[in-house]
C-alpha positions as CSV (number, residue, x, y, z in Angstrom):
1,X,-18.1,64.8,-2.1
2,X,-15.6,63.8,0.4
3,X,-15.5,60.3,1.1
4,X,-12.9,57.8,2.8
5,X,-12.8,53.9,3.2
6,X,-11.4,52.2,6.2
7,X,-10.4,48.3,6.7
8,X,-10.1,46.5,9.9
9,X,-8.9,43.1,9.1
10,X,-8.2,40.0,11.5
11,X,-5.6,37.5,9.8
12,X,-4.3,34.5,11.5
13,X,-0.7,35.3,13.3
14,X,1.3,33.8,10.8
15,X,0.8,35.4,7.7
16,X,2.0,37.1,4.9
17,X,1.0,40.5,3.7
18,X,1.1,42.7,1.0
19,X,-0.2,46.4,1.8
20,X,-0.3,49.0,-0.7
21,X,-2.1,52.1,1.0
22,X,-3.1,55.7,-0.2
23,X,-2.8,58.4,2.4
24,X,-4.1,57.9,5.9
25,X,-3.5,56.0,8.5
26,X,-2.0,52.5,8.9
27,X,-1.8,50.0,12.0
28,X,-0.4,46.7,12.2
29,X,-0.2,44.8,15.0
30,X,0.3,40.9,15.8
31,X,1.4,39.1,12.5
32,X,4.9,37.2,11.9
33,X,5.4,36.9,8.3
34,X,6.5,37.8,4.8
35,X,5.0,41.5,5.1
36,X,5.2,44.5,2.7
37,X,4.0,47.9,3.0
38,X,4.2,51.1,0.4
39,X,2.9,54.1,1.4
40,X,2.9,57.6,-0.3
41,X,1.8,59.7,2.8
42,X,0.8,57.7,5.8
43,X,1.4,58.1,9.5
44,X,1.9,54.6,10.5
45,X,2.1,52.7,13.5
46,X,3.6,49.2,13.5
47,X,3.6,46.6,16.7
48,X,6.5,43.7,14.8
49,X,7.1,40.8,16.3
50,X,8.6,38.4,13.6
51,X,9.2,37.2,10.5
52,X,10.4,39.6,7.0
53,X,9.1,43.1,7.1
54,X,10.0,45.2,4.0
55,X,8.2,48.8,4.1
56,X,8.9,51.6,1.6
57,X,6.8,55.2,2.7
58,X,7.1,58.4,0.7
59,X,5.9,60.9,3.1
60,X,4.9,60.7,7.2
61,X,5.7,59.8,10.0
62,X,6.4,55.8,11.5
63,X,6.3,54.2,14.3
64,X,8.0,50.9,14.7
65,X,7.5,49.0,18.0
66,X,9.7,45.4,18.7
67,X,7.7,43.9,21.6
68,X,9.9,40.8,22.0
69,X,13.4,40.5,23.5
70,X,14.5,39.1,19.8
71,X,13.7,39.0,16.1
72,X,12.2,35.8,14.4
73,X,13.0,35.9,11.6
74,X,14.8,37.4,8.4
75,X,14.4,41.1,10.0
76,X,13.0,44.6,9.0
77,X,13.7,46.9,6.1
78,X,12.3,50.0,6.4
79,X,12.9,53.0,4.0
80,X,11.3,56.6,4.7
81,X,11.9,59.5,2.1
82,X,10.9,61.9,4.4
83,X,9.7,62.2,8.2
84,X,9.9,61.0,11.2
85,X,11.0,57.3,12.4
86,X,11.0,56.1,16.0
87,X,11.9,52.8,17.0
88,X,11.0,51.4,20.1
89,X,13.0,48.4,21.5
90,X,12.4,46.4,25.1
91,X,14.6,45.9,27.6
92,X,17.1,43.3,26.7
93,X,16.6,43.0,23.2
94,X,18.7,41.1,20.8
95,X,19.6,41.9,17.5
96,X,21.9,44.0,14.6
97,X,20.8,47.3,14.1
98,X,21.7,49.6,10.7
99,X,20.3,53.2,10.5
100,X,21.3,55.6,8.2
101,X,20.4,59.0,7.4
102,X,20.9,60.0,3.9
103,X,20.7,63.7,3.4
104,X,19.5,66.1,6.0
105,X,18.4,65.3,9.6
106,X,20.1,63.4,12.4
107,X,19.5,60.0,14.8
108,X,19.2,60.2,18.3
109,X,19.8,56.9,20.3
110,X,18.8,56.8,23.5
111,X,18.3,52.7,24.2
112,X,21.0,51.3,26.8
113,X,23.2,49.0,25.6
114,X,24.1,49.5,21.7
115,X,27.6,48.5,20.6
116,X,29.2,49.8,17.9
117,X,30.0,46.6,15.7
118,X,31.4,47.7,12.7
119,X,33.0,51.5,11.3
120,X,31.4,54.4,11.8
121,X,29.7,52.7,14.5
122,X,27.1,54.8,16.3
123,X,27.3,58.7,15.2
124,X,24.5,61.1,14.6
125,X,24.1,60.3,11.2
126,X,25.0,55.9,11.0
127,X,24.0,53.7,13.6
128,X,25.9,50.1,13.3
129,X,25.0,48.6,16.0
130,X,24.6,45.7,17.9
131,X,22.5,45.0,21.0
132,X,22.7,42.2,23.1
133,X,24.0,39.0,21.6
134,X,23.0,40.4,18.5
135,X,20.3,38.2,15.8
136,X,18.5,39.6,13.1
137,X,19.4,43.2,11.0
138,X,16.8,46.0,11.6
139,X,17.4,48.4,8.9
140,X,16.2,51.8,8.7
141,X,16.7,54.2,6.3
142,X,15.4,58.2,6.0
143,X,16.2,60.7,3.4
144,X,15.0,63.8,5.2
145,X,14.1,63.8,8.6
146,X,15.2,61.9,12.0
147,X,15.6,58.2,13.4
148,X,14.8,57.6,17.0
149,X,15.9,54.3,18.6
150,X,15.1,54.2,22.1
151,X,13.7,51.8,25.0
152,X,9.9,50.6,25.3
153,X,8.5,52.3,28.1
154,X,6.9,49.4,30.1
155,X,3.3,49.0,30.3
């Protein structure tokens, strides 16, 4: 028989995390802490706003949503074997980013006002980046597949 198990948790803001998920689904939304995720297969969806985010997924798709002009905190590590990553950032953000692609695939960067801060700089494979007056490192990292940094649409 098929079956499936979902959790809908409420934790205070300031918390730290450890998520180890299957395959489905994951959203995360409102917590500024020491936070880890590993996923096999998961299409996640993830609202950050502070603190040290470390996620390692397999298989899927992410998406990664800043909604705060700047990181606090240590900043994001975020590894993705293979799929898709999007990254959305709001209008004048600050902070350092690092994307990389490692094998096949290719970045597009669409969000106004990225500086290249250190060699290669910003090409379609290595984003080194900086935007605004610069703060915390975002890292992402894909294996297979593509990296899209671009500018929250405003609600």
């Amino acid at each position: 028989m098929p079956w499936k198990i979902d959790y809908h948790l409420k934790v205070p803001i300031s918390t730290d995390l450890e998520i180890n998920a299957g395959s489905g689904a994951i959203s995360l939304s409102g917590v500024e802490g020491a936070i880890t995720l590993t996923a096999p297969q998961t299409d996640a969806s993830l609202s950050l706003i502070g603190g040290m985010f470390t996620g390692t997924v397999a298989l899927g798709k992410v998406n990664v949503s800043i909604p705060l002009r700047s990181w606090r905190g240590s900043g994001v590590d975020i590894q993705l074997a293979a799929g898709d990553l999007s990254v959305e950032l709001p209008a004048g953000f600050s902070g350092d980013i690092d994307a990389v692609i490692l094998r096949t695939g290719k970045i597009t960067n669409t969000f106004p006002g990225l500086e290249a801060r250190e060699k290669p700089g910003i090409t379609d494979r290595t984003v080194r980046a900086r935007a605004g007056a610069g703060g915390a490192t975002l890292k992402f990292t894909v294996g297979d597949g593509t990296i899209s940094i671009k500018k929250k649409i405003e609600e």
